[in-house]
C-alpha positions as CSV (number, residue, x, y, z in Angstrom):
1,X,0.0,0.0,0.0
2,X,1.5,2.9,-1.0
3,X,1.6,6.4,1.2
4,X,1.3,10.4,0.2
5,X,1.0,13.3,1.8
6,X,-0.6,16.3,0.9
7,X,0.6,19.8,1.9
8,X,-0.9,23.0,1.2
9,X,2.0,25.6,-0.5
10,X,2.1,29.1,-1.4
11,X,3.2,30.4,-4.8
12,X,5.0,32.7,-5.5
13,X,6.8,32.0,-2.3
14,X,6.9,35.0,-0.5
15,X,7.8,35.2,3.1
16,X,5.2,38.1,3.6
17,X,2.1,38.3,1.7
18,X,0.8,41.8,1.1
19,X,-2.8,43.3,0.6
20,X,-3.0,43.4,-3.2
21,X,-0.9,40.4,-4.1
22,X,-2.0,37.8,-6.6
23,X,-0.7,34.5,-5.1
24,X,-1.8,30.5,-5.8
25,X,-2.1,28.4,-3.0
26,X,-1.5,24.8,-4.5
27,X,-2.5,21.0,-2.6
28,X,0.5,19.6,-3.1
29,X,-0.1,15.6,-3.8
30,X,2.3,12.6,-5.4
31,X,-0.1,9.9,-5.9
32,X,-2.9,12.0,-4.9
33,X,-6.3,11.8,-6.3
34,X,-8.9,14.1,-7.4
35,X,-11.1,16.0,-7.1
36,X,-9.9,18.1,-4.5
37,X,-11.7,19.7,-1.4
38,X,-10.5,22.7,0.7
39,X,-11.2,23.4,4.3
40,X,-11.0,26.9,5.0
41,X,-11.0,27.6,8.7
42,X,-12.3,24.8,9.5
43,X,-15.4,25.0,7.1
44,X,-15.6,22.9,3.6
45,X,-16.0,25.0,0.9
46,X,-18.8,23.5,-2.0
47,X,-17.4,26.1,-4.5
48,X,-13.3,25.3,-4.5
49,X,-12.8,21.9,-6.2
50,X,-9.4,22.0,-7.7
51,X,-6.1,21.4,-7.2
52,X,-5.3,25.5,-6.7
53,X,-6.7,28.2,-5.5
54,X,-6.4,31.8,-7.1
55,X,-6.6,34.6,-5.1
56,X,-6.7,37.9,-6.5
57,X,-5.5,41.5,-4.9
58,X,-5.9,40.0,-1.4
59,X,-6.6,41.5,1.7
60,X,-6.9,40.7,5.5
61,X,-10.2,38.9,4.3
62,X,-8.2,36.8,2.8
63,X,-6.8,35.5,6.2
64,X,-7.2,32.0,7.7
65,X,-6.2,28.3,7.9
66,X,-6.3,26.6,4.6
67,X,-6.5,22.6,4.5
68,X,-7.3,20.3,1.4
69,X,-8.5,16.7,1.2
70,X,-7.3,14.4,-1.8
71,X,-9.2,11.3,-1.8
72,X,-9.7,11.2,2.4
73,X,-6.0,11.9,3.4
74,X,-6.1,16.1,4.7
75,X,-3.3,18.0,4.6
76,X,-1.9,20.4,7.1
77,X,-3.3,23.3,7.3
78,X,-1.6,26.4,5.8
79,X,-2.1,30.0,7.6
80,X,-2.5,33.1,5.2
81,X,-2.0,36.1,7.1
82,X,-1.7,39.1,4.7
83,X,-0.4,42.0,6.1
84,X,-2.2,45.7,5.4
85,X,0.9,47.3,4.4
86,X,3.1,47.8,0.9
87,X,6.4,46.1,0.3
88,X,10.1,47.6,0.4
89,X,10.2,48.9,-3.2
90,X,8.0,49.8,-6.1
91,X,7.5,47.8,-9.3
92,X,5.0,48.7,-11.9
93,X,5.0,49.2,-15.8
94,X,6.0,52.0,-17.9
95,X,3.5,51.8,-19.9
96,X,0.5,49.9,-20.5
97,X,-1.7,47.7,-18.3
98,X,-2.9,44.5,-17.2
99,X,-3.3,42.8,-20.6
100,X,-1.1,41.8,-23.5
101,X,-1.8,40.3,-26.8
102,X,0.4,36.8,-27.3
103,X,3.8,37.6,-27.8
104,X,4.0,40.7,-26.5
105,X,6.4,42.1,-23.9
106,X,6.3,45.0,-21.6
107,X,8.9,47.0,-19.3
108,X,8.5,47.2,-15.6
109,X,10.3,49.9,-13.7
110,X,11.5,49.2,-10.0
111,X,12.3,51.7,-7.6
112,X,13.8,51.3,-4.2
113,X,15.5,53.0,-1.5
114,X,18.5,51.1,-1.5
115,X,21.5,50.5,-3.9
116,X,19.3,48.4,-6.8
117,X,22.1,46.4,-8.0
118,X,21.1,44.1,-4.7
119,X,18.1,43.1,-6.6
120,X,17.2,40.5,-8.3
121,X,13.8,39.9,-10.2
122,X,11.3,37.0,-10.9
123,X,8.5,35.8,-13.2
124,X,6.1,32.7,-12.2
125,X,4.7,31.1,-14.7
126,X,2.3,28.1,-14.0
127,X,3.7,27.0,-11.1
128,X,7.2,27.6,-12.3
129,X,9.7,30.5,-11.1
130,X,12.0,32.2,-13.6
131,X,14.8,34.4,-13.0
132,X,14.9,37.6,-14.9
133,X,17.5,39.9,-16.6
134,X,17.3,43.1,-14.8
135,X,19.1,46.7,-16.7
136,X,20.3,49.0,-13.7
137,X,20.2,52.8,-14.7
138,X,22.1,54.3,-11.5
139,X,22.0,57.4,-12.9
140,X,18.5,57.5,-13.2
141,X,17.9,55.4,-10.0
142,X,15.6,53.0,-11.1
143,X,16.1,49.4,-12.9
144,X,14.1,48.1,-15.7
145,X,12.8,44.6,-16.5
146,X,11.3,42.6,-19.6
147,X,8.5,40.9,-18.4
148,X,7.3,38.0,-21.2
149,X,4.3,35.8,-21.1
150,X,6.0,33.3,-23.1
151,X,3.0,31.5,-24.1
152,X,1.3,31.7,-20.6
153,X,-2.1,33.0,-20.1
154,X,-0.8,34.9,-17.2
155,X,2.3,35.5,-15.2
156,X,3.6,37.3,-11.9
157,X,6.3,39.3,-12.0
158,X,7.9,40.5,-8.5
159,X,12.2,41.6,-7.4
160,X,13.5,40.9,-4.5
161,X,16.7,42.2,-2.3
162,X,19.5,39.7,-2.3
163,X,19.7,38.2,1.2
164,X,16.8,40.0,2.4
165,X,13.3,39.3,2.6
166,X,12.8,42.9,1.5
167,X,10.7,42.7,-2.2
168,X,8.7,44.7,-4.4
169,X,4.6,44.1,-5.0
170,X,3.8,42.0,-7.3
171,X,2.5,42.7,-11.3
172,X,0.1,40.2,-12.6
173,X,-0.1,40.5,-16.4
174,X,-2.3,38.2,-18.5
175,X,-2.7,37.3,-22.1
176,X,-5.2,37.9,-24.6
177,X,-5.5,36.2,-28.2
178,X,-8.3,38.7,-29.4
179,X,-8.0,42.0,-31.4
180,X,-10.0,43.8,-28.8
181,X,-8.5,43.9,-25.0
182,X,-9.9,45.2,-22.4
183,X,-7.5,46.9,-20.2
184,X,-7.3,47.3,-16.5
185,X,-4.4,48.9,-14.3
186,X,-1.7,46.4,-13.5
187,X,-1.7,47.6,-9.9
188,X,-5.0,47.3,-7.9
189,X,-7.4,49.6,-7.8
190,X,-7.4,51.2,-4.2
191,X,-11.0,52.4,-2.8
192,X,-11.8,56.4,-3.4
193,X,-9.2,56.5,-6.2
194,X,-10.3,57.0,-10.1
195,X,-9.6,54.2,-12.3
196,X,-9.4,54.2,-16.2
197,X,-10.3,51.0,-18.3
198,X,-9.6,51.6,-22.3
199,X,-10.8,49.4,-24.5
200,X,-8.0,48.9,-27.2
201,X,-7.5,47.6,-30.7
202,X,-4.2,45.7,-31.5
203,X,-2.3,47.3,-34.5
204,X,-3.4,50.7,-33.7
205,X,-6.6,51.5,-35.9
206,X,-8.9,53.9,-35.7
207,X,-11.1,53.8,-33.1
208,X,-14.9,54.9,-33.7
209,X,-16.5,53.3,-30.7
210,X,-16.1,51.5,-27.8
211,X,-19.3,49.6,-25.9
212,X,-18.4,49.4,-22.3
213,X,-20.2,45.9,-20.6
214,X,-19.9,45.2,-16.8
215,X,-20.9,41.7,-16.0
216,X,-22.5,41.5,-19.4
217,X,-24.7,44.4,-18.7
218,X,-23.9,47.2,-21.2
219,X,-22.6,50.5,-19.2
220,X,-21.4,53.0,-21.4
221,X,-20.7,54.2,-25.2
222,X,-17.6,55.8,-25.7
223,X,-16.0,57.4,-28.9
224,X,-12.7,57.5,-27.2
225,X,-12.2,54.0,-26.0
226,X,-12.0,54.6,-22.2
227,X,-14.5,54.2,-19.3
228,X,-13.3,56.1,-15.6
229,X,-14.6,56.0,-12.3
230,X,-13.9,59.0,-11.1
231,X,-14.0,57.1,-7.2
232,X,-13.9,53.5,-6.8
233,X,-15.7,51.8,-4.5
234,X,-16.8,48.0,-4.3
235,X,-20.3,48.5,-5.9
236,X,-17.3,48.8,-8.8
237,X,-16.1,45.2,-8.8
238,X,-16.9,43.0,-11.6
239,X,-16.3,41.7,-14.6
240,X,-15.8,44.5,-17.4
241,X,-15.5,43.9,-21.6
242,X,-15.8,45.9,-24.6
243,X,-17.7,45.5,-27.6
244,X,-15.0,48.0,-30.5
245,X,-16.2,49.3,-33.5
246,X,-12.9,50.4,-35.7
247,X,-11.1,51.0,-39.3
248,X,-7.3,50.9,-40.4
249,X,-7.5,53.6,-41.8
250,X,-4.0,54.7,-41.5
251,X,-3.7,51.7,-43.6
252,X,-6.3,52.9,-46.5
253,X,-8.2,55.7,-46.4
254,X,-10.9,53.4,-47.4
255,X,-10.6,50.5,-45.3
256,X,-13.5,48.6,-44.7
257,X,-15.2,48.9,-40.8
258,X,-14.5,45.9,-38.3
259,X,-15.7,45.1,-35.5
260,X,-15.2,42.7,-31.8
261,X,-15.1,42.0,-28.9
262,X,-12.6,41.7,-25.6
263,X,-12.2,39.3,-23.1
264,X,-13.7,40.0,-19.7
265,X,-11.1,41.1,-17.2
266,X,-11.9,41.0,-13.2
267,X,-11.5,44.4,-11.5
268,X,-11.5,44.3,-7.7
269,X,-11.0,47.5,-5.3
270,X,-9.4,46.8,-2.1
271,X,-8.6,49.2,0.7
272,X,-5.7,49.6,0.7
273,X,-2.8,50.5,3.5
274,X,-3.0,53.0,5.5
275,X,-1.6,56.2,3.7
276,X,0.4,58.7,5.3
277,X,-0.4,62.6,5.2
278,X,1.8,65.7,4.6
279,X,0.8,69.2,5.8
280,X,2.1,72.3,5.0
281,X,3.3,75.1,6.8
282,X,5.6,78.1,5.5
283,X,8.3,76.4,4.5
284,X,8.1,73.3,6.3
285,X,6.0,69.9,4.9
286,X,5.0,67.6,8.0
287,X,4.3,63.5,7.9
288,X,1.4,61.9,9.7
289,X,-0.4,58.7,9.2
290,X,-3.5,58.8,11.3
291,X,-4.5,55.5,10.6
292,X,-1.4,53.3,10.9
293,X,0.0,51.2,13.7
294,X,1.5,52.1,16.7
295,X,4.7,50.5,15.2
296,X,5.4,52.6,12.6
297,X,7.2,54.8,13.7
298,X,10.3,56.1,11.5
299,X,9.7,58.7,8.2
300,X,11.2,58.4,4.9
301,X,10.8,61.4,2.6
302,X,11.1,61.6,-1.4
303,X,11.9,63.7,-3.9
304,X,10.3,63.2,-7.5
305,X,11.0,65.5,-10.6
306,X,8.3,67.3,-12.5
307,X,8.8,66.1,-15.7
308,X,9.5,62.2,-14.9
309,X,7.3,60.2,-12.3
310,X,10.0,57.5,-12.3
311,X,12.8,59.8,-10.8
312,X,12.0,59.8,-7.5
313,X,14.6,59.2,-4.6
314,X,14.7,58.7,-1.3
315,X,15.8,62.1,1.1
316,X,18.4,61.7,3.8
317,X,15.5,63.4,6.2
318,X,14.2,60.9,8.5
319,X,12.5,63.4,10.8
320,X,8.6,64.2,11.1
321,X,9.0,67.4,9.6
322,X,11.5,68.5,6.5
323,X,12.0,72.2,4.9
324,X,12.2,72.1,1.3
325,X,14.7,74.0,-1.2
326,X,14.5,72.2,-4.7
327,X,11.4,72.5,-6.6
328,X,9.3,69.2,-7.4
329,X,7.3,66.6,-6.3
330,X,7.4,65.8,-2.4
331,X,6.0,63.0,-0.5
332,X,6.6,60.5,2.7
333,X,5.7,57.3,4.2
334,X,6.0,55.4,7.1
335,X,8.2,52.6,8.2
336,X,6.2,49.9,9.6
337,X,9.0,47.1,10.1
338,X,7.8,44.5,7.9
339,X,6.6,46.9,5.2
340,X,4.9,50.5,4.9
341,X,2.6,52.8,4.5
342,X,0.9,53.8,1.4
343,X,3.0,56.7,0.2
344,X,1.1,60.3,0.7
345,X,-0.6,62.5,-2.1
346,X,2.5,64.3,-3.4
347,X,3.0,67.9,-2.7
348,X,4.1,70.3,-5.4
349,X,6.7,72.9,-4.8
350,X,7.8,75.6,-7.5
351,X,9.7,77.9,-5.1
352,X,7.1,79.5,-3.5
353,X,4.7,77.2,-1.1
354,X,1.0,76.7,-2.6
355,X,-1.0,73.8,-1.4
356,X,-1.2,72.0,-4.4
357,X,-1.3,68.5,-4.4
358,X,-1.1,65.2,-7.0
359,X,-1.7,61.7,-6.6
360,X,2.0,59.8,-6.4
């Protein structure tokens, strides 16, 4: 008779999970059977009958003990505790969204507060983890990726600091084989902030309408291909498509009108970390975080130029309260130990103070 055990694993295998991650958690089996039934905190769940779970931008709800069964034989069970906080550094793409057609590729940017030459960068695919090239700019401080489906339908894509447990969020990008995509942000939506989905036409036609459908449910017509929610909330969550109306006509003035349709693409609004707060006086900006634990409790200030979002570098301030000099973009966050604070709403400076303010 033989004998198997089953174990519950997480993938990818971060040490900390953080609200908004995309992870898999997988019932590992070798001889195994299926179909396969999960135990979540002690409850069977009628709805979950294979061999991995997905969980999308996940949040404290997310939270509990997670068993499976295999043909009687239960594993141990696996805790999920995600922690309300973001990661070390910043990862997200330079362009684009959530969705690629097959065969495309994308670059993703990475920013961090420390020397990123001590980083290294990953793709899973399936169940498989891939190193990554990663293209240091030190002048620039940032460092680029290529992030590939290579034939997957989707793909995570996360760095990490070399003999740390420090790492970036996560990207999830996924795969489309249609003309029409769909496209959500790449990051998750965070609750009270506008969102943008575009509908969008490989090869670059003309665009003469888009049909907006949540949940099949038609929503909106819009010549210009994009739908925003000026402030998300979770009556926002759904399933979105588009139904676009179009004509290469950069290709022939008279080229003949097409039409089709996107895959749906899931978009979920969480809440998000706490974010930290700056407030102005004279010359001074000053860092709170009303809403964050008692144990954060160090400051980390940035500087960002006008012209390029990706510039921005960490000050050698580390105090509550900084005076500014150098026009640009200013904001801070809050050390929390395992991970941060959201960052705050940046504050622009041109020389003179103004309270003027723009989403980081």
């Amino acid at each position: 008779m033989s004998v198997f055990f089953l174990s519950v694993s997480l993938l990818p295998k971060f040490p900390q999970v953080y609200v908004g991650d995309d992870v898999a958690l997988i019932c590992n089996h070798k001889g195994g059977s299926k179909p396969t039934k999960w135990i979540i905190d002690g409850t069977q769940q009628s709805h979950l009958n294979y061999s991995i779970i997905l969980l999308t931008a996940v949040t404290p709800k997310n939270n509990g003990a997670y068993e499976c069964e295999q043909g009687g034989p239960r594993s141990d069970p696996f805790t999920l505790t995600v922690l309300e906080l973001e990661p070390h550094a910043q990862l997200s793409p330079s362009v684009g969204g959530a969705v690629m057609t097959k065969g495309e590729g994308r670059n993703l940017v990475l920013q961090a507060d420390d020397d990123l030459k001590d980083w290294a960068c990953f793709a899973l695919r399936g169940v498989s983890r891939f190193a990554l090239g990663v293209n240091v700019n030190e002048k620039m401080k940032r460092a680029v990726i290529f992030a590939e489906l290579k034939g997957a339908e989707r793909a995570t894509f996360w760095c990490k600091r070399k003999k740390t447990e420090h790492r970036s969020n996560a990207v999830t990008l996924k795969m489309t084989e249609l003309m029409v995509m769909l496209v959500p942000p790449a990051v998750p939506v965070l609750q009270g902030e506008p969102v943008a989905l575009r509908c969008v036409v490989w090869g670059g036609p003309k665009l003469e309408n888009a049909v907006f459908y949540k949940d099949k449910i038609e929503i909106m017509n819009s010549p210009e291909g994009t739908y925003t929610i000026t402030n998300a909330t979770q009556d926002d969550v759904g399933n979105y498509s588009c139904h676009a109306t179009y004509r290469f006509s950069h290709i022939s003035a008279e080229a003949a009108q097409k039409e089709g349709d996107s895959d749906a693409q899931e978009l979920k609004v969480i809440g998000g970390p706490p974010a930290a707060v700056i407030s102005v006086s004279t010359k001074s900006l000053q860092c709170s975080c009303p809403r964050c634990p008692a144990d954060c409790t160090s400051y980390h200030w940035y500087h960002t130029l006008f012209n390029d979002p990706h510039s921005h570098r960490r000050l050698s301030e580390n105090h509550q309260s900084i005076t500014v000099e150098e026009e640009g973009l200013y904001s801070c966050r809050f050390d929390c130990g395992k991970g941060f604070s959201r960052f705050s709403d940046s504050y622009s400076y041109k020389g003179i103070h103004t309270p003027i303010y723009m989403l980081f």
